[in-house]
DOTIDO-204106 format. One record per residue (C-alpha): residue in three letters; x, y, z. Coordinates in steps of 0.05 Angstrom, whole numbers, padded with zeros to 5 digits, always signed. Layout:
residues N
ALAXYZ...
***
This chain:
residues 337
UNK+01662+01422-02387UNK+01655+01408-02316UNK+01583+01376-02292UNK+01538+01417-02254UNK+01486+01401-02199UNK+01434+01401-02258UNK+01471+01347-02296UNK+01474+01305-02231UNK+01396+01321-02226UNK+01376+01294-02286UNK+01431+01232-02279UNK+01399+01218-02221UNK+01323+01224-02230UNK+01319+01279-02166UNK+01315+01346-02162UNK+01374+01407-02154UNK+01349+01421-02087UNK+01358+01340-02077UNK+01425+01349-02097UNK+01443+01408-02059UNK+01417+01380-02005UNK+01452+01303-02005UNK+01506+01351-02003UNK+01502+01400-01948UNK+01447+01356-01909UNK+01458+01278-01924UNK+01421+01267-01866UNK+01347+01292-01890UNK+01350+01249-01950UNK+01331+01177-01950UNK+01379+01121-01960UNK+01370+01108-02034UNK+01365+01175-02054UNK+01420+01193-02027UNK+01467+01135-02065UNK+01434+01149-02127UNK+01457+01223-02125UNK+01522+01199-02103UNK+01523+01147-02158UNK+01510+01204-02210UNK+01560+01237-02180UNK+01611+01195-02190UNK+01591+01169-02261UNK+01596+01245-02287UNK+01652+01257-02239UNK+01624+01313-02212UNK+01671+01356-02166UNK+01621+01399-02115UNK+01701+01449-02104UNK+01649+01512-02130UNK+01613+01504-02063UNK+01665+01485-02022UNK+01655+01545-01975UNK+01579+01533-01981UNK+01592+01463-01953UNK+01632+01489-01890UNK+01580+01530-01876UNK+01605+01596-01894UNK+01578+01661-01927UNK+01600+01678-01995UNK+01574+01746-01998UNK+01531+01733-02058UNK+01457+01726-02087UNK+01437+01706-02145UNK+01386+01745-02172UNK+01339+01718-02226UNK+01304+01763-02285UNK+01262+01756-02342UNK+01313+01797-02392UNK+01340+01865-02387UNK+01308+01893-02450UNK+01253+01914-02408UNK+01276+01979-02370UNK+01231+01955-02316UNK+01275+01898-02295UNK+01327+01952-02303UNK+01301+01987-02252UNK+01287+01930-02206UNK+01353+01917-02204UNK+01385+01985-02188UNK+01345+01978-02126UNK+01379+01918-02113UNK+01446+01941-02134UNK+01439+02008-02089UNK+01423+01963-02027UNK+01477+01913-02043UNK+01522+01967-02036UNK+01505+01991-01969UNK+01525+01932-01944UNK+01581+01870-01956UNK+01548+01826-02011UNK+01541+01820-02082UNK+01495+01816-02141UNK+01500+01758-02191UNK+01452+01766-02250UNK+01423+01718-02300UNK+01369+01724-02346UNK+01318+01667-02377UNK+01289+01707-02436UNK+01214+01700-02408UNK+01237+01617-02420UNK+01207+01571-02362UNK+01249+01515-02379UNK+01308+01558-02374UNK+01288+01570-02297UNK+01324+01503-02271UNK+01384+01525-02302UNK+01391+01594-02278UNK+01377+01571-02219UNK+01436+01520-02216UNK+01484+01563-02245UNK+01475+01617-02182UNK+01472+01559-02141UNK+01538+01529-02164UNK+01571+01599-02152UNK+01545+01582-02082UNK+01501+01642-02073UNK+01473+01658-02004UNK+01401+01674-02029UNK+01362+01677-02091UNK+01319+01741-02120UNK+01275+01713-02172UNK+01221+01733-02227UNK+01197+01672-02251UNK+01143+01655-02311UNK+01085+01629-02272UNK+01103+01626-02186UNK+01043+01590-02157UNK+01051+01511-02158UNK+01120+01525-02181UNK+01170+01459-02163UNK+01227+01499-02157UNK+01202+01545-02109UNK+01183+01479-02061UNK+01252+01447-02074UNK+01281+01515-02058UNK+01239+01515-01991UNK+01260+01440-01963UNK+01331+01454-01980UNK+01335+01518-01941UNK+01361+01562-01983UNK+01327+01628-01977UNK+01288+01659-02027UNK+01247+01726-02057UNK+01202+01726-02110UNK+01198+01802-02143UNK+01141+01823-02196UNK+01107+01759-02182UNK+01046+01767-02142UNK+01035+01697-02105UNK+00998+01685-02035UNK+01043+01607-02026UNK+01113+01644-02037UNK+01161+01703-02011UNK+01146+01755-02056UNK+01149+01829-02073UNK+01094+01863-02125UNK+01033+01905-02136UNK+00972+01868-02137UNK+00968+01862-02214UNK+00894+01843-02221UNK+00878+01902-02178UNK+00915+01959-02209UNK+00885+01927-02285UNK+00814+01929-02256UNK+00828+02001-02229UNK+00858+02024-02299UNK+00804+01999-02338UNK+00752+02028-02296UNK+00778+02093-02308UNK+00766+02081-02389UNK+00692+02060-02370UNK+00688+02121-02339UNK+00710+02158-02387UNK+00653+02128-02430UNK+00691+02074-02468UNK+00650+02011-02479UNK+00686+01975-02531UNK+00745+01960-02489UNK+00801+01910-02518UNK+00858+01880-02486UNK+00935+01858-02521UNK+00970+01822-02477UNK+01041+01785-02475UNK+01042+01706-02468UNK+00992+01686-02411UNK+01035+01618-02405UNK+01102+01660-02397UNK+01076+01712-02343UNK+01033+01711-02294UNK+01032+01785-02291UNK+00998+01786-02355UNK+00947+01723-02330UNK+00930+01766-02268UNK+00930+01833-02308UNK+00878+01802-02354UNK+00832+01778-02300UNK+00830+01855-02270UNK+00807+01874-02344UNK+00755+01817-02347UNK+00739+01849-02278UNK+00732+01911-02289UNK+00696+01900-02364UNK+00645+01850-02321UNK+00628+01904-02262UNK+00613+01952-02319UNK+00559+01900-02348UNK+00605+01895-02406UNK+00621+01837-02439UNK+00702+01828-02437UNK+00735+01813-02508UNK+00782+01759-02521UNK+00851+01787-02509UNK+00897+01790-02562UNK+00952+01760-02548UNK+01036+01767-02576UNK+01100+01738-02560UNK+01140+01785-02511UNK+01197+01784-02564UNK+01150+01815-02621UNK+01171+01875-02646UNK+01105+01889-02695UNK+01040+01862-02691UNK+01020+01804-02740UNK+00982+01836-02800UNK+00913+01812-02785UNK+00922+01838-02712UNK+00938+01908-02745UNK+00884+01900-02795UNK+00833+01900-02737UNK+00855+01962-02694UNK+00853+01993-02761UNK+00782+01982-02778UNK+00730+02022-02748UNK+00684+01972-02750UNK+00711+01917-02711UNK+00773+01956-02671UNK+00761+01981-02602UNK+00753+02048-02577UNK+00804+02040-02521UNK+00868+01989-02520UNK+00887+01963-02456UNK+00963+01940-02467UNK+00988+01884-02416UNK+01055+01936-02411UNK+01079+02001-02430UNK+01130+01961-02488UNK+01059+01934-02523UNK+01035+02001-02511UNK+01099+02030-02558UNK+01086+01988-02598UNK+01020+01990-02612UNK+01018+02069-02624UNK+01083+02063-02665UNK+01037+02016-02711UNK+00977+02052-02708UNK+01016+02119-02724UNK+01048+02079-02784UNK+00968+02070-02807UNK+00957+02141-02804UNK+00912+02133-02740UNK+00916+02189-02684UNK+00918+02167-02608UNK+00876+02175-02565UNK+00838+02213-02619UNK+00820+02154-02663UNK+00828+02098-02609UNK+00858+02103-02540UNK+00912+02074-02502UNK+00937+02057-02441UNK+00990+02013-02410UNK+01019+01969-02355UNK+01090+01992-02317UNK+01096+02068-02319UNK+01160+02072-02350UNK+01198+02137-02339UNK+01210+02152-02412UNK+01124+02145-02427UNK+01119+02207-02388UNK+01164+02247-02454UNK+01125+02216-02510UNK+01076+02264-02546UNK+01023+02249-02519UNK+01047+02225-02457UNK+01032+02143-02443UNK+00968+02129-02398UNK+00992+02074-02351UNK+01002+02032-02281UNK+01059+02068-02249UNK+01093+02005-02210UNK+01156+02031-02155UNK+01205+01991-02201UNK+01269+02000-02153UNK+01228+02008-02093UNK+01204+01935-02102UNK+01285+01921-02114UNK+01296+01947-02053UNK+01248+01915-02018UNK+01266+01839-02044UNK+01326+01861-02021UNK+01304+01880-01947UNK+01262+01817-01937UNK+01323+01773-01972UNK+01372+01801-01921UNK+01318+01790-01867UNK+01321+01708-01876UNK+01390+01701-01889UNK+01398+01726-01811UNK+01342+01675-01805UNK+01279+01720-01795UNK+01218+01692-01831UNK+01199+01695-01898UNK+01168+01766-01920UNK+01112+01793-01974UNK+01099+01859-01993UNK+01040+01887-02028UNK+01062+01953-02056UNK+01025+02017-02075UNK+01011+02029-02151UNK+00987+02092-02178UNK+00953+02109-02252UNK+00982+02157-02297UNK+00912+02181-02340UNK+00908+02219-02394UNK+00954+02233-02449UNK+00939+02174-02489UNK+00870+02166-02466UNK+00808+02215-02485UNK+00731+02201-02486UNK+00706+02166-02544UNK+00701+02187-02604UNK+00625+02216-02623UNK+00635+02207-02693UNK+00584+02160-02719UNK+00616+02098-02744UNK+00611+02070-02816UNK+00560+02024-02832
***
């Protein structure tokens, strides 16, 4: 199998930006670095023919665009709005995916990079501080974060923590006071970080204390038993579930249905995305409608706009909540002693 620019990375101690760069702009690299990339080069005999063009300066036509998976119909989404401005013009989409896995990141990356890709479109795990993003940067290659919501970086996105706090306001306001909060991995998103800080927000503004959030893997498909056990008893589960997305949302009611409890009338819920389909359940899903292939569309816009060498873009776009449905006043039922 031929070696790739992250092989040479890791031979060589340096970074795939390093790389790239000792070998489309020798001159910005110091001496040494630059002969110990070239020595990893030549021990793994690595043949840099996949960037040729790249390397004479020209356009390929392509970006590389960088998701989370494709189970989600959110990403789905996303990328039909990059896919319907693609084909307005002359370039192409190349897709990988990194299953919500940081480490797999760097090699995602490399892999569009080796196909010498114009510009990257990237949801990454957690985007502030992130070394790739600052290796991308000095190298030059241009760059658009989508979904992430990061002040330091090109990005498109709601402002998570804002549209949580606004969502979970509404359920105060509804009268809920035992408010709980099931998240996906904190460490693998910082959607769901920022989307639990808006909760503790809105919980803390209320004079309510917030809950611990429970937290699942994004690959779950049930909820661990003792997890279940808890919505199900009326003494310790909430009265309203806020659900870090509209999949733990689904999942949640399926389980909760499988109990033989009734939403919203024995616990409400509410979501995170507004996927299209949420809108046919019975009841329909409360959520955070996000513009899925509006913010594809938008990467897009601001990608195109620095590969003719504008500056780098952000866009805050407008959420709006889909209440009721899934969501009712508390229950006044007393509660068992």
């Amino acid at each position: 199998m031929p070696s790739t620019l992250h092989d040479v990375a890791e031979r060589s101690g340096t970074s795939i930006a390093t790389v790239s760069r000792a070998l489309n702009q020798p001159g910005k690299l110091r001496r040494e670095t630059l002969e110990r990339v070239r020595q990893a080069m030549r021990e793994l005999h690595f043949r840099p023919n996949l960037i040729g063009r790249q390397l004479r300066g020209e356009r390929t036509g392509l970006v590389g665009v960088v998701l989370p998976d494709m189970l989600n119909p959110v990403f789905g989404e996303c990328l039909q709005g990059i896919e319907e401005s693609a084909a307005q013009g002359a370039r192409r989409v190349l897709l990988t995916t990194t299953g919500y896995d940081p480490g797999r990141e760097a090699q995602a990356i490399d892999t569009l990079l080796s196909q010498r890709v114009d510009g990257l479109i990237l949801t990454l795990a957690r985007a502030e501080g992130h070394p790739l993003l600052d290796e991308l940067a000095a190298s030059g290659v241009p760059y658009q974060l989508v979904y992430n919501h990061c002040a330091s970086h090109p990005c498109v996105s709601v402002d998570n923590r804002a549209a949580a706090r606004e969502l979970v306001s509404e359920l105060v306001l509804l009268g809920h006071r035992r408010i709980g909060m099931l998240s996906g991995s904190r460490a693998a998103s910082d959607r769901a970080l920022q989307r639990h800080q808006g909760y503790c927000d809105a919980m803390r503004a209320a004079g309510l204390r917030p809950r611990a959030p429970l937290e699942i893997d994004f690959h779950q498909r049930s909820l661990p038993s003792a997890m279940l056990a808890a919505l199900r008893d009326p003494r310790r589960r909430p009265t309203a579930l806020f659900c870090g997305n509209d999949f733990l949302a689904l999942l949640v009611m399926r389980e909760l249905r499988e109990a033989g409890m009734r939403v919203p009338e024995d616990i409400s819920v509410v979501g995170f995305d507004g996927l299209s389909f949420g809108e046919l359940l019975a009841p329909p899903l409360a959520t955070v409608c996000q513009p899925h292939r509006h913010m594809g569309s938008t990467a897009w816009s601001h990608l195109q706009h620095a590969l003719e060498g504008g500056s780098p873009r952000s866009s805050v776009l407008a959420h709006r909540l889909r209440i009721g449905g899934t969501v009712a006043p508390p229950s006044s039922r007393p509660r068992p002693e």
